[in-house]
N, C-alpha and C positions, 0 to 999 in steps of 0.2 A: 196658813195665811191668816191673817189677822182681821178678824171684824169688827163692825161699830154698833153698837146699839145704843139706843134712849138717844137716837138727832131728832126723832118730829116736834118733842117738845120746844127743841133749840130753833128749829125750823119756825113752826110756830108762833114765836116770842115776839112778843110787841116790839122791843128792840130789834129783831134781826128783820121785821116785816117793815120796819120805818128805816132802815138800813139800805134794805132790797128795793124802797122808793124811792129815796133819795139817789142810787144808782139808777133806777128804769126813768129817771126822769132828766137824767141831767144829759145838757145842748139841748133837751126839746120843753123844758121847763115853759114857756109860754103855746103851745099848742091846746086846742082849745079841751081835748080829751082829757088831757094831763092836768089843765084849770081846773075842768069840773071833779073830777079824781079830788085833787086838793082844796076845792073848797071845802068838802067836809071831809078834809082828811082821817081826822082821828076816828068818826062814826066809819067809814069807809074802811079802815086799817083793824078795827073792832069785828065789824060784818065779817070780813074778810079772815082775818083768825079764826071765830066761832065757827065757819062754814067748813076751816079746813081741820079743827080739833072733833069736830062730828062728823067729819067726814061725808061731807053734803056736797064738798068744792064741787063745780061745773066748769069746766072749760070753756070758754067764750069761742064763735066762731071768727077764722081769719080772713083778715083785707090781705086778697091777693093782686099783686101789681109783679110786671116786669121792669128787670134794670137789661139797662145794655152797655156795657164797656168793653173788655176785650172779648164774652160772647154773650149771648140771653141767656137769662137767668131769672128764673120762677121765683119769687119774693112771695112768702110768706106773712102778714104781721101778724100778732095775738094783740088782741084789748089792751089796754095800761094795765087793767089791773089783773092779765094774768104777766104781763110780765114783772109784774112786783113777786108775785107767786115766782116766775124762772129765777128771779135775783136770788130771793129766799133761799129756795131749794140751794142753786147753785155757791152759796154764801159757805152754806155748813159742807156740800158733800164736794166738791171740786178741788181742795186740800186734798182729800182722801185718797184720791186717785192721781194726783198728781205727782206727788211723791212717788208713785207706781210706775208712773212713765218714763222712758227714759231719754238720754239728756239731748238727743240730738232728735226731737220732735219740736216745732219752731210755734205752727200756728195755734192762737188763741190761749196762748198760757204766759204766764204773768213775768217777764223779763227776758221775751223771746220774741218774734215778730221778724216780720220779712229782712229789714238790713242784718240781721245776726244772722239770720240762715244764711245771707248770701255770704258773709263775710266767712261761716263756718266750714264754705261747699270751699270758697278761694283759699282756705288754710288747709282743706284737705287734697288739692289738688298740687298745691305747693309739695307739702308733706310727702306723697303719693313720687312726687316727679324727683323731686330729692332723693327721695330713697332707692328709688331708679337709676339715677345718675350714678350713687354708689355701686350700681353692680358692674359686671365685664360685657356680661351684654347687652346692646343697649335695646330699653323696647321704649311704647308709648302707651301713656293712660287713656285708658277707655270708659267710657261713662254708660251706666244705665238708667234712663229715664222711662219713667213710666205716669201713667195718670188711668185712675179709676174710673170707668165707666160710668157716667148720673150715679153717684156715691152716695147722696143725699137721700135720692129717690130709692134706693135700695137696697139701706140700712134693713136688717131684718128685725123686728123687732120682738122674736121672741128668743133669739142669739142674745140681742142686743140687754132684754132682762138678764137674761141666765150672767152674762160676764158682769153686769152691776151687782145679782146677788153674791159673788164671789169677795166684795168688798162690805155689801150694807145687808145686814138680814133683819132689820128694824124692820116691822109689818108692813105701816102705816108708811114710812119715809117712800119704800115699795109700792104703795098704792096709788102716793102720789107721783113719782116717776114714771108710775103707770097713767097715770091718766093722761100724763103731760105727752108721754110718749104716742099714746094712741088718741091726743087730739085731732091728728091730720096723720090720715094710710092712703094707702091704694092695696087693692088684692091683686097679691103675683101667683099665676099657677106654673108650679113646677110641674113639667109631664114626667119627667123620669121617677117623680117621689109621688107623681097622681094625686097632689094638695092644695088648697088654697096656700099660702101665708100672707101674711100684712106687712107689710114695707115702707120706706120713707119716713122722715124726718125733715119738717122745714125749716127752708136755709137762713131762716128771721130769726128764729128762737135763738137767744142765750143759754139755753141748756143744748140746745142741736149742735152747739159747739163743742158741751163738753161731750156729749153723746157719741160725735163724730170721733173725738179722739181715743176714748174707752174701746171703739170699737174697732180701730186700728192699731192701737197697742198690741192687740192680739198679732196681728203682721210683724210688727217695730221686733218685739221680743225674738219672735221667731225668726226673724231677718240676722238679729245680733247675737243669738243666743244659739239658736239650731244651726244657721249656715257660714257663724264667726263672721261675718260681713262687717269689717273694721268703719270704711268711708262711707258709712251707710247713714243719710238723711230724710225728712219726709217733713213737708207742709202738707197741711192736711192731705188730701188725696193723690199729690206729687209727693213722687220720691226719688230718690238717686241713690247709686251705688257705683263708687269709682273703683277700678280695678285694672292692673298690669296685665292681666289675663283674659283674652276676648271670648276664649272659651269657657271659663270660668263663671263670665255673664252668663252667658247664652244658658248654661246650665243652671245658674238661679234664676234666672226670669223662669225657665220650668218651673221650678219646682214654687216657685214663689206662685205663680199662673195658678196650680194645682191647691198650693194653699187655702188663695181667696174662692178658688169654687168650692171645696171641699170644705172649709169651717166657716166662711163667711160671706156665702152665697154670693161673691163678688166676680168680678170678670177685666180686665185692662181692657182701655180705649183704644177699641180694633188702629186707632195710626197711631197712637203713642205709647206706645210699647218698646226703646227702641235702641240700640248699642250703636254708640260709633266714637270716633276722636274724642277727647274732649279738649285739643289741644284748636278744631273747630270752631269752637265755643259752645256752651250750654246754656242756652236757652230756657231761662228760670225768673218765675216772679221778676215780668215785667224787664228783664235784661239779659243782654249777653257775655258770660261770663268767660276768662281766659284766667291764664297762670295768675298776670301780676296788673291787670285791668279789666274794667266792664263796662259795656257800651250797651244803649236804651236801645231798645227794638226800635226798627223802622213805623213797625204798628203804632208803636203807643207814641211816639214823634207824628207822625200823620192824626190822629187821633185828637193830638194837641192842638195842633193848625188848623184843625176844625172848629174846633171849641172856644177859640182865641176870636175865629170869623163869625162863632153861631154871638157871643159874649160882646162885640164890639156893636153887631145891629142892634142887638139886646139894650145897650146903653144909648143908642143916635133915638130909637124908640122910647128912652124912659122905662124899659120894662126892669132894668135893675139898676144899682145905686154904682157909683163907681167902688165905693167899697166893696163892694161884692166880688167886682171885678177884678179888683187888688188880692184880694183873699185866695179867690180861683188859681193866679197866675203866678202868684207868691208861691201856694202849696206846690203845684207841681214845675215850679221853680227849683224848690227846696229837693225835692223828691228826685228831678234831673240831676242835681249837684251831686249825690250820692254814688252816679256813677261818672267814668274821664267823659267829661261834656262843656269842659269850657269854650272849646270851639262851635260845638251845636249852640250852646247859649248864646254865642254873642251874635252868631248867624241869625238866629231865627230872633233876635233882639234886632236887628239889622234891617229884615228882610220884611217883619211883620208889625216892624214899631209898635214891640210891648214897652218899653221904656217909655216911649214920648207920652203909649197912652195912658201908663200910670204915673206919670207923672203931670200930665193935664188931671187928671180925677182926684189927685193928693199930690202938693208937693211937698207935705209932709214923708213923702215913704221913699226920695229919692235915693237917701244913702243907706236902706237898706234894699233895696232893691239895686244899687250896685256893689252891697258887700255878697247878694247871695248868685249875683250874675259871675 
C-alpha cells in the first residue's frame, strides 16, 4: 500500500494556511471572530505556522450548541483559528484517501452529495428490477437499510489512528491528526476487554468528516469486496444493499453486524436495521424513494409548514427582513422540486400563500419564484 511522507511541511505553508482561511471563513466572513482573526491576518497566519512547525499547537476548547431538524443533534464548534488548522490538514491529506474510497460512498466528498446518491439508489433499483424481469421466475427487490448507532460518538479513536497510519506515516502530520482527534473524547469501558478507550469525534469538525469516512471505508470495502454486494450504497452512517434474495440480506446484515463489533467497535440502530420491499418505498435522505419516482416525507412537509408559520410572525414582528424570508422559502423550494411535487407545491402555495407573501416582500422574485413552483 502506498505511503506519503514530507505533507507537514506542505501542511504548514503559508500558502496552504491562507488557503485553509479563506475556506474556514467563507458565508461567515463578517462574524465578529472571523473580523478579529482577519484584522491581523498575516501576524495571526505567522503565530499560527510557528506554533504548528514547533509543535506547541494547542487545540482551542469547543462552543457546544444543539441543532434540531429531523432529530437533536450535539453541535460541536472549534475556534476560527483551529478551523483554519482542520482546512490545512484537510487540504493536503483528504486527496489521499479519497482515491481509496470507493465510488458509491456519497457524503462529504467533492462531486457527490445527497441528490447523486438518491439518483444512484433509483438506477440501482431500476437495474436490480430489469434484471428480474429477465428471468422465468418472477421475484421482488428487497432492500436493506441500516443506520449506525451515535457513530459520531463512537468513533474509536485508537482504530481510527491505526487505519490513517496505513495511508500517512509522516511523524508530525500524525501528531497533528492526533491532537485534532483527541480534542473532544468521552471514556468508553468495554467489560468483555476490561478497558478504558477514548471515543467520539465532533459532528462540527471539517476533518470529523473526513475522519468519519476513513472509518467506514473499512465496512464499504468489506461490503464490496468480501460479501461481492453489487447495489451496495452508504451516506455517511446510512447504507443500503438491494438484493432479489431476502435471505441473502438477512445473512449479510449478520455478518456485516459482526463486522462492525468485531473491528470497529460499532453496533446498528437497535430500529433501523431492517429488510423489506423496496418496491414500498425507501425511505432515504429526506425522501421516499420508488422504481421511476420520489416523494418528500410527510415529516419534512410538516416540518415546512411550521417554519413557513414560525418565518411569517418573524416578519409581522420585524424580527427578519423579507429577504430572509425569500431565501428560506426559495431553498427548500428548490430542494422539493428535486423530487414529483408539483402538486405538493402548488397546494401548499395555495393553502399557506407563500407566493402572495413573497411577493409582497419582493416583487422582484415573482417569475422566479414561479419558474421554481
Amino acid at each position: 500500500m502506498k505511503r506519503y511522507n514530507n505533507l507537514y511541511e506542505k501542511i504548514c505553508s503559508f500558502e496552504n494556511l491562507y488557503l485553509a482561511y479563506l475556506k474556514a471563513r467563507e458565508c461567515k466572513r463578517y462574524k465578529s471572530e472571523i473580523l478579529k482573526f482577519s484584522y491581523h491576518l498575516e501576524n495571526n497566519l505567522l503565530n499560527l505556522r510557528k506554533e504548528l512547525l514547533d509543535q506547541n499547537y494547542k487545540h482551542g476548547s469547543y462552543r457546544t450548541f444543539i441543532v434540531n431538524d429531523s432529530k437533536k443533534r450535539i453541535i460541536k464548534a472549534a475556534p476560527f483559528r483551529d478551523r483554519v488548522v482542520h482546512h490545512a490538514l484537510c487540504n493536503l491529506i483528504e486527496p489521499i484517501f479519497d482515491r481509496g474510497f470507493i465510488y458509491d460512498s456519497y457524503a462529504c466528498r467533492k462531486n457527490k452529495g445527497t441528490h447523486k446518491t438518491i439518483k444512484r439508489l433509483e438506477s440501482f433499483i431500476r437495474s436490480i428490477s430489469d434484471h428480474i424481469k429477465n428471468k422465468a421466475i418472477p421475484e421482488d427487490v428487497y432492500c436493506l437499510q441500516c443506520d449506525i448507532s451515535k457513530y459520531f460518538a463512537n468513533i474509536d479513536h485508537e482504530i481510527l489512528i491505526k487505519l490513517i497510519e496505513k495511508k500517512v506515516k509522516d511523524k508530525k502530520t500524525l501528531w497533528l491528526i492526533s491532537k485534532i482527534v483527541e480534542s473532544s473524547y468521552k471514556c468508553k469501558f468495554l467489560e468483555n476487554l476490561l478497558e478504558f478507550r477514548l471515543v467520539g469525534i465532533p459532528i462540527g469538525n471539517l476533518t470529523s468528516q473526513l475522519f468519519a469516512n476513513i472509518y467506514l471505508n473499512e465496512l464499504d470495502q468489506f461490503i464490496k469486496h468480501k460479501l461481492h454486494k453489487k447495489y451496495y450504497l452508504r451516506y455517511m452512517d446510512d447504507f443500503i444493499i438491494l438484493n432479489n434474495n431476502k435471505k441473502e440480506l438477512h445473512q449479510a446484515r449478520a455478518l456485516i453486524q459482526d463486522f462492525l463489533k468485531n473491528k470497529l467497535k460499532l453496533k446498528f440502530h437497535p430500529k433501523k436495521a431492517n429488510i423489506f420491499l423496496a418496491k414500498r418505498g425507501i425511505n432515504f435522505l429526506g425522501y421516499i424513494i420508488f422504481k421511476n419516482y420520489k416523494l418528500l416525507r410527510k415529516s419534512t412537509v410538516k416540518r415546512f409548514i411550521k417554519r413557513v408559520k414560525i418565518l411569517k410572525k418573524k416578519i409581522n414582528k420585524k424580527l427578519i427582513t423579507g429577504e430572509r424570508y425569500n431565501r428560506s422559502i426559495q431553498s427548500w423550494l428548490a430542494y422539493a422540486k428535486f423530487g414529483n411535487s408539483w402538486r405538493l407545491r402548488k397546494n401548499l402555495a395555495q393553502n399557506y400563500q407563500i407566493i402572495n407573501s413573497l411577493l409582497k416582500s419582493n416583487s422582484n422574485k415573482q417569475a422566479k419564484i414561479c419558474k421554481i413552483l
